[in-house]
Wavefront OBJ file of the C-alpha trace (Angstrom):
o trace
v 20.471 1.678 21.488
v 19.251 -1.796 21.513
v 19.967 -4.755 19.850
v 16.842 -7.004 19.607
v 17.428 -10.746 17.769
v 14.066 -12.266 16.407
v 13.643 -15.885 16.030
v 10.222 -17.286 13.797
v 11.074 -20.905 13.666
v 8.725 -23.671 11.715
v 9.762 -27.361 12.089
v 12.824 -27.839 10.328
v 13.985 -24.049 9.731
v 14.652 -21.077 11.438
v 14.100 -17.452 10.035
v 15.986 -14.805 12.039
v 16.734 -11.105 11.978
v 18.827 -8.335 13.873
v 17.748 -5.129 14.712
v 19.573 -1.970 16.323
v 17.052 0.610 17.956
v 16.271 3.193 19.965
v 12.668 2.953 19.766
v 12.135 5.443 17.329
v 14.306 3.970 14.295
v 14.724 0.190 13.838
v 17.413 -0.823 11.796
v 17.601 -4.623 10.394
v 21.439 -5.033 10.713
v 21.505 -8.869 9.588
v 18.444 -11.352 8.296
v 18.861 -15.078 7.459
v 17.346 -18.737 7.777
v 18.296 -22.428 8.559
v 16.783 -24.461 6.433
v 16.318 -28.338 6.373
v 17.429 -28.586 9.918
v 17.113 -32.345 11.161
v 17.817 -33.242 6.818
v 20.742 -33.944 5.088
v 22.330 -30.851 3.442
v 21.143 -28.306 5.712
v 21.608 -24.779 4.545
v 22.138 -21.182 6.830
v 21.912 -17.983 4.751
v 22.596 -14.628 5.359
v 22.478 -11.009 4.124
v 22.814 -7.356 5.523
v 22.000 -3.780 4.077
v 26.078 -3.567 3.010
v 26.655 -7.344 1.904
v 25.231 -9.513 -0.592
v 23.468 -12.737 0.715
v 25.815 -15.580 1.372
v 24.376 -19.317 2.017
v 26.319 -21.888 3.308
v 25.927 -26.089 3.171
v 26.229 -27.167 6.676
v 24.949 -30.268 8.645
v 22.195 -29.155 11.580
v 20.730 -32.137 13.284
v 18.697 -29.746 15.574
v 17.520 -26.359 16.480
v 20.318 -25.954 19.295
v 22.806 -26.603 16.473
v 21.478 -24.059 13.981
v 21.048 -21.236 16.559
v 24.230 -21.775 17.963
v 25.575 -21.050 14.326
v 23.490 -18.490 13.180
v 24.951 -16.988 16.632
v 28.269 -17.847 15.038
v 27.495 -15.660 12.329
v 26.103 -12.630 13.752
v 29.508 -12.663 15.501
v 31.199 -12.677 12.530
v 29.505 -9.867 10.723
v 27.931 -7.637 13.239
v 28.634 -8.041 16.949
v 31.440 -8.590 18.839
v 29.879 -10.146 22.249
v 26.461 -12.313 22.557
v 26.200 -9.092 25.652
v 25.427 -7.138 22.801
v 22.011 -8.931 22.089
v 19.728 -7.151 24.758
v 16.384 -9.407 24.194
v 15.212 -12.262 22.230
v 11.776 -11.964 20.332
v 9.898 -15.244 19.239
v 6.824 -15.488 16.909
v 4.917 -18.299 18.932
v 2.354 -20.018 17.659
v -0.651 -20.312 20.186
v -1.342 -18.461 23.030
v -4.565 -19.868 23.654
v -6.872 -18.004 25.778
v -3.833 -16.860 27.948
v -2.722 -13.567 25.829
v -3.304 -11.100 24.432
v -0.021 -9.715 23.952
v 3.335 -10.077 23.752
v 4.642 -11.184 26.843
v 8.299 -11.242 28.893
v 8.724 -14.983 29.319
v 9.171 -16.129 32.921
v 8.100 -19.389 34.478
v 4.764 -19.076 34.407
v 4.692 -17.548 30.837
v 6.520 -20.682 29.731
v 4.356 -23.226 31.305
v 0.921 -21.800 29.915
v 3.238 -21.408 25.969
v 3.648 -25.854 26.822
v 0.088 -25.955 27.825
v -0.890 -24.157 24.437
v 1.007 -26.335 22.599
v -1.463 -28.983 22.108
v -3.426 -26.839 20.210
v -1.245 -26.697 17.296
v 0.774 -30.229 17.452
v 2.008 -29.689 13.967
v 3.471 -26.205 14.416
v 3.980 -25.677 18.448
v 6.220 -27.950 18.548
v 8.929 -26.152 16.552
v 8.084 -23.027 18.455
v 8.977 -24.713 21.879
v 12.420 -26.000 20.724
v 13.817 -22.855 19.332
v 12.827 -21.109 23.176
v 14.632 -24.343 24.903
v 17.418 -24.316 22.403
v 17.843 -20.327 23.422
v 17.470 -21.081 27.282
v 20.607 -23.186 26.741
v 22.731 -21.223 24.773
v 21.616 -17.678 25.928
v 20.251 -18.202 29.725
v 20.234 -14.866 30.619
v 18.846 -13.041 27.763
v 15.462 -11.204 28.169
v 13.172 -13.218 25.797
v 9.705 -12.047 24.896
v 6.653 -14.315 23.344
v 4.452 -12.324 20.368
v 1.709 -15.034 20.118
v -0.052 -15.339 16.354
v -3.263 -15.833 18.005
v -3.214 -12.697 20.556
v -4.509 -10.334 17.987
v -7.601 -12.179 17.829
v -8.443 -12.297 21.281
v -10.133 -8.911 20.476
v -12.699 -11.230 18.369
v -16.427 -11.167 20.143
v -17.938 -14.242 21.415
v -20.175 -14.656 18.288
v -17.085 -15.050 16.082
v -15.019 -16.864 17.790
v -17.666 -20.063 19.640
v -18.414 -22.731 17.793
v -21.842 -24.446 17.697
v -21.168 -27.102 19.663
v -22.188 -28.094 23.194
v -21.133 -24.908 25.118
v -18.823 -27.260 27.233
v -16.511 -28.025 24.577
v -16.045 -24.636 25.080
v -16.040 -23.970 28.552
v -14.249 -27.172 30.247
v -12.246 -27.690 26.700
v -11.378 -24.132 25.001
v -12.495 -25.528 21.815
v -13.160 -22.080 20.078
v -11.829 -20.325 17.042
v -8.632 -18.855 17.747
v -6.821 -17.406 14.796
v -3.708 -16.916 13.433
v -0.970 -14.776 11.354
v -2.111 -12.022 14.195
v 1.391 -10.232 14.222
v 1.115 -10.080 10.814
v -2.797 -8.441 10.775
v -1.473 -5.860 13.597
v 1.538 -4.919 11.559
v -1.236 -4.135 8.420
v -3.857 -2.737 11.347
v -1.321 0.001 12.410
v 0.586 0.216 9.035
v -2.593 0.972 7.384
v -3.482 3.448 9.867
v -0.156 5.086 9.440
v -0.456 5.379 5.803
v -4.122 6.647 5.466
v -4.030 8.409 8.597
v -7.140 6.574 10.030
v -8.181 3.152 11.476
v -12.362 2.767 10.328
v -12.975 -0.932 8.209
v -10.380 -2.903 6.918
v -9.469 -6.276 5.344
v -5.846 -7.930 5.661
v -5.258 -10.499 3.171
v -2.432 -12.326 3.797
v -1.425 -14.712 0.830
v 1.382 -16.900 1.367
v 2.154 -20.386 1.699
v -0.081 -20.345 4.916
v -3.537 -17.794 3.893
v -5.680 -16.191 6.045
v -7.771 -12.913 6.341
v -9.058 -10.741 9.011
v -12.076 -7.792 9.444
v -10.301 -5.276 11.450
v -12.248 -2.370 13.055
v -10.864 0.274 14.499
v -7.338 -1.146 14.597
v -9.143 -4.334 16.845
v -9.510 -7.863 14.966
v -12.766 -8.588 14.827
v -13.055 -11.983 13.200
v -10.957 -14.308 11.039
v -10.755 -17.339 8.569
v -8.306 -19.275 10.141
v -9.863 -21.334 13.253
v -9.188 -23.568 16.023
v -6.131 -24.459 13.995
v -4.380 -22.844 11.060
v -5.886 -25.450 8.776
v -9.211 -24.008 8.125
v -10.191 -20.633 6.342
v -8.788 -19.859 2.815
v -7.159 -22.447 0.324
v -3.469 -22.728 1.090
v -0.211 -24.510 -0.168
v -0.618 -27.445 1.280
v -3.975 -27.227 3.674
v -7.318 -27.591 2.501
v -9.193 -24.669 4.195
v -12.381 -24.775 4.930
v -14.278 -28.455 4.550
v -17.093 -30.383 5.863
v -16.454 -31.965 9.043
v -17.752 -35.188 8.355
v -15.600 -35.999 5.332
v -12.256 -36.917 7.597
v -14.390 -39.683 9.315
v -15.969 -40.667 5.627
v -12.101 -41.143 4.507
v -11.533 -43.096 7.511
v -14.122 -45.086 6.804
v -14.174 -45.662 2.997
v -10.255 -45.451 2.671
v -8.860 -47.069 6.003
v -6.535 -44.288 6.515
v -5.208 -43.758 10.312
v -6.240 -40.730 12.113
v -2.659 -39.634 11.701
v -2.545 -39.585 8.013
v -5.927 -38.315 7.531
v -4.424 -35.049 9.155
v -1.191 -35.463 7.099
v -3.200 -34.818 4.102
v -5.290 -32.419 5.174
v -2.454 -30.063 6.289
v 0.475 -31.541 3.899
v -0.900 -32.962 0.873
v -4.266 -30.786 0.295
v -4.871 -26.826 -0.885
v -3.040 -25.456 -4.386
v -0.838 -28.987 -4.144
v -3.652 -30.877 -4.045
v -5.483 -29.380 -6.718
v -2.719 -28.992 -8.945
v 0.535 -30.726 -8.168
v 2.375 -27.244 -6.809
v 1.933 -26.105 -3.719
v 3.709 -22.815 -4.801
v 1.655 -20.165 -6.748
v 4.681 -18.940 -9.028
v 4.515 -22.363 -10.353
v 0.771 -22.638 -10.582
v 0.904 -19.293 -13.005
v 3.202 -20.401 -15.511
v 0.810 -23.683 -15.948
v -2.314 -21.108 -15.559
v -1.016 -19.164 -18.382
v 0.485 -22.566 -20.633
v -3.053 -23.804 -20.182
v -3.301 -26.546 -18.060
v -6.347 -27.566 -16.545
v -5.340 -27.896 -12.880
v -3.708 -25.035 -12.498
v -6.617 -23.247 -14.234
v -9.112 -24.878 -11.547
v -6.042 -24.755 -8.700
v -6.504 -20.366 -9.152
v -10.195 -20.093 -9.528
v -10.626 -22.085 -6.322
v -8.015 -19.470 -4.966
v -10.040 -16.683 -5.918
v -13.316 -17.863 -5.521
v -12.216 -18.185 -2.038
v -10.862 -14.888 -1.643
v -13.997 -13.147 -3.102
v -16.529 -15.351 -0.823
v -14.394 -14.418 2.575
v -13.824 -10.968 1.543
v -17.282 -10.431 0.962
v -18.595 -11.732 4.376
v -16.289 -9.927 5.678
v -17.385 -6.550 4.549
v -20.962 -7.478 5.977
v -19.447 -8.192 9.354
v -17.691 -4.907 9.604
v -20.970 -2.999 7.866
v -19.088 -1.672 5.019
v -15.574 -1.464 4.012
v -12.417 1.544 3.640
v -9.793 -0.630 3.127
v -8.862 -3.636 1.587
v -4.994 -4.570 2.167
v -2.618 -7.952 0.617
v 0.077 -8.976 2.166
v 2.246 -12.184 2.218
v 4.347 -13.803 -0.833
v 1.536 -14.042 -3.029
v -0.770 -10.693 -1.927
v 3.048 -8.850 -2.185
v 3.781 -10.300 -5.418
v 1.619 -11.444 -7.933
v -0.245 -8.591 -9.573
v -2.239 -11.213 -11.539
v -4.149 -12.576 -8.278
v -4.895 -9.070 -6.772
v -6.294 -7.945 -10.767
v -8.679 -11.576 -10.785
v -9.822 -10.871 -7.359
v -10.531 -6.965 -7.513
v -12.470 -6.895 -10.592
v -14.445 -9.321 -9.049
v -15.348 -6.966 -5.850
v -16.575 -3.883 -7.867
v -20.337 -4.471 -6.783
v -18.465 -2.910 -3.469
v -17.287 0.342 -5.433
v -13.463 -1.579 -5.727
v -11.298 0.040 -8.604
v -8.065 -0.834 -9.857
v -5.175 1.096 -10.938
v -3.719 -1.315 -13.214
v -0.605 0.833 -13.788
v -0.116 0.776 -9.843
v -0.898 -3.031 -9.655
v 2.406 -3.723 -11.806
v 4.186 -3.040 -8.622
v 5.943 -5.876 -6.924
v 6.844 -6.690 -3.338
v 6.744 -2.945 -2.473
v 3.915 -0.957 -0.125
v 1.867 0.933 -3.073
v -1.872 2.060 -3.417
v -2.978 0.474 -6.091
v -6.567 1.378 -5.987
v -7.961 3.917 -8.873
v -8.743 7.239 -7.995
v -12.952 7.074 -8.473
v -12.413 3.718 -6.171
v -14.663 4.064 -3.324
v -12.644 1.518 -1.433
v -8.474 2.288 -0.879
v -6.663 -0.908 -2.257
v -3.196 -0.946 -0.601
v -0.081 -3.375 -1.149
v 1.304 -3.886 2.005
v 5.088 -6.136 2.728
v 4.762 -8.700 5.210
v 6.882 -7.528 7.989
v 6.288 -9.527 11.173
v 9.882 -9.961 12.340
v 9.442 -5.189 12.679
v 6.163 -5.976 14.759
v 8.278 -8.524 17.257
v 11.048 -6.086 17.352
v 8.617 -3.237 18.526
v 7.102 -5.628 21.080
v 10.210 -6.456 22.725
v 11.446 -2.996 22.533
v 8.201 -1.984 24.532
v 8.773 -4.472 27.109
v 12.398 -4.064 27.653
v 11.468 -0.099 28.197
v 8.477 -1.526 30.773
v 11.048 -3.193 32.684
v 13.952 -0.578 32.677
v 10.956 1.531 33.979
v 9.793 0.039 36.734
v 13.803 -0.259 37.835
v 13.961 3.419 38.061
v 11.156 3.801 39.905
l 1 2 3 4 5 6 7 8 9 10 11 12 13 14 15 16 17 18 19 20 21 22 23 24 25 26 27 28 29 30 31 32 33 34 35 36 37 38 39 40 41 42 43 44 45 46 47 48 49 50 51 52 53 54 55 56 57 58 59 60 61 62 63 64 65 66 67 68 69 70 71 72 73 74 75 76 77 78 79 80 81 82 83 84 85 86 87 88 89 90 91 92 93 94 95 96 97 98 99 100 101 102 103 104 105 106 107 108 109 110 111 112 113 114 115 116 117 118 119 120 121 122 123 124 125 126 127 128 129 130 131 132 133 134 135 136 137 138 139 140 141 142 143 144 145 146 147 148 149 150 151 152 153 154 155 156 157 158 159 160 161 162 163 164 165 166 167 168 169 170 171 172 173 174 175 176 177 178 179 180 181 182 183 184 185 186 187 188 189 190 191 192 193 194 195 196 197 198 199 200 201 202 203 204 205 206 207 208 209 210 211 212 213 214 215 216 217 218 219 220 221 222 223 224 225 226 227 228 229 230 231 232 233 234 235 236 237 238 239 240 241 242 243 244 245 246 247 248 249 250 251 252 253 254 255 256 257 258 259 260 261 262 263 264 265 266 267 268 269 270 271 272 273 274 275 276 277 278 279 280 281 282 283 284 285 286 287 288 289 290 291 292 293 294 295 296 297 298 299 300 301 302 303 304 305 306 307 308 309 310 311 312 313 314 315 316 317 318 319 320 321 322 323 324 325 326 327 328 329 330 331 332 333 334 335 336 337 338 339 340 341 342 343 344 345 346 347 348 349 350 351 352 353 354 355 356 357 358 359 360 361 362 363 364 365 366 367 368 369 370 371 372 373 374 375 376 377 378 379 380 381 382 383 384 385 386 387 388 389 390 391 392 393 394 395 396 397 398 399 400 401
């Protein structure tokens, strides 16, 4: 048995989970996150299949500090040595152009993960200081990179280019790249588990960040998000998909900085901008009391939904499967409801009984649907796991022989 720890870290928090396998069965034995790290009142939480989930006020002025205690606290509740942590799995970022998988990190891995960075200067940061703040604490663990953007390498050149001169391309890698890709594998392979086939199908993934993918035959074959993560759907706080002139005519017209013309693009835009919340619980309860923001705030939303989806199934030449996912595809039965009855030209039928389910993996399609409608949970930190697992077998492996 193994014990695999994986680490998704954003730029002030860190979400981690334990598991205990043997590469058949994986078993989450602990699951937390450091919150406000770098803030005042910074908070670690934890829970476990056999305790209830305890949170604790603590002061973390950096990502070395909270994974030295969240290290602390797996020691505490559910191993006795740091030995007993065989590899470390991150969710990076950006992999750029470099791979295409999940990768051991050695020397060379890390320098091309540092290169990639600059791709995503708002979120590859964060992603680089939780792997330095483990090189110093653990130095000897194995440690293995699943890349958000590796699923989509599978794209074909007609998705992913960009029509600009073909040199910003081929001196500059300025291309789409895509992200949430561990989370579109995990609904590629769950999907195929469930139905017991791969054929057409479309992963929404609705959460604070929002994206959506055509997958065929278990292969990503283009998505919403681009070059960066702010592009594609509507989100929280990002604006999705705009044209690319109006950054320079707020630059122009507004005297805003280059710097804070991004800040509002990525932190001040999408369901926040439109309505005040960036959080779509929130945005409901106004829907429903009637305000006008909110009201606009979700038709956007789905209007968005509906247009990608439906490109979508003309990429892929039809469609078997059409999958949520994320905090908002998991749990509101009210989004999935506005945007299915608006995809029955495509043979799309609800169950409306089964659509009452939340946060649980349910078909919620009718029976006469000529599409399968599935509920899937977000579980990225399972596809990690199984990555590292794969790789730490690879290597033990090639020892015997």
């Amino acid at each position: 048995m193994k014990k695999i720890l994986v680490l998704n870290s954003g730029s002030s928090s860190v979400k981690y989970q334990l598991f205990e396998t043997d590469g058949a069965v994986y078993t989450s034995l602990a699951k937390g996150m450091v919150e406000r790290i770098g803030l005042p009142n910074s908070v670690i939480s934890y829970s476990s299949s056999t305790e209830p989930k305890l949170s604790k006020i603590m002061n973390f002025p950096n990502h070395e500090a909270a994974i030295k205690e969240l290290l602390q606290v797996l020691l505490r509740h559910n191993i006795k040595s740091l030995d007993e942590i065989d590899a470390v799995g991150y969710r990076m970022g950006h992999g750029g152009e470099y791979f295409d998988k999940s990768v051991i990190i050695d020397d060379d891995v890390k320098a091309k993960i540092y290169d990639a960075v600059s791709l995503i200067p708002l979120h590859g940061p964060a992603f680089v200081l939780c792997l330095e703040a483990v090189n110093r604490v653990l130095p000897n663990v194995t440690q293995v990179a699943a890349f958000d953007s590796a699923f989509h390498q599978t794209m074909p050149k007609e998705a992913f280019l960009y029509a600009l001169p073909i040199e910003q391309y081929e001196k500059y890698r300025i291309r789409k790249y895509g992200f949430h890709g561990t989370s579109h594998a995990y609904i590629a392979q769950k999907t195929a588990e469930i139905l017991g086939k791969k054929g057409r199908v479309i992963s929404c993934h609705l959460g604070s960040g929002a994206s959506i993918t055509a997958i065929k035959d278990g292969k990503s074959v283009d998505t919403t998000m681009g070059f960066t993560p702010m592009v594609g759907m509507i989100m929280g706080t990002r604006c999705g998909d705009l044209d690319a002139y109006i950054p320079f005519h707020i630059m122009n017209t507004q005297h805003k900085t280059m710097h804070e013309v991004n800040m509002m693009l990525n932190k001040e835009s999408g369901l926040l901008g439109l309505s005040g919340y960036s959080d779509m619980r929130e945005i409901l309860e106004h829907y429903v009391a009637g305000e006008e923001r909110a009201i606009t705030a979700v038709n956007v939303y789905v209007h968005q939904l509906i247009k990608h989806i439906g490109s979508f199934v003309a990429v892929l030449g039809g469609l078997d499967t059409l999958v949520f996912t994320g905090g908002v595809g998991e749990n509101s039965a009210f989004i999935r409801k506005l945007v299915c009855n608006r995809l029955g030209c495509f043979g799309i039928s609800l169950d409306e009984n089964a659509n009452h389910a939340v946060g649980k993996e349910v078909l919620i399609s009718a029976e006469d649907s000529k599409v399968k409608v599935l509920v899937i949970p977000a579980n990225e930190e399972l596809m990690i796991a199984k990555d590292t697992y794969a790789l730490l077998d690879d290597v033990r492996m090639e020892n015997i022989a």
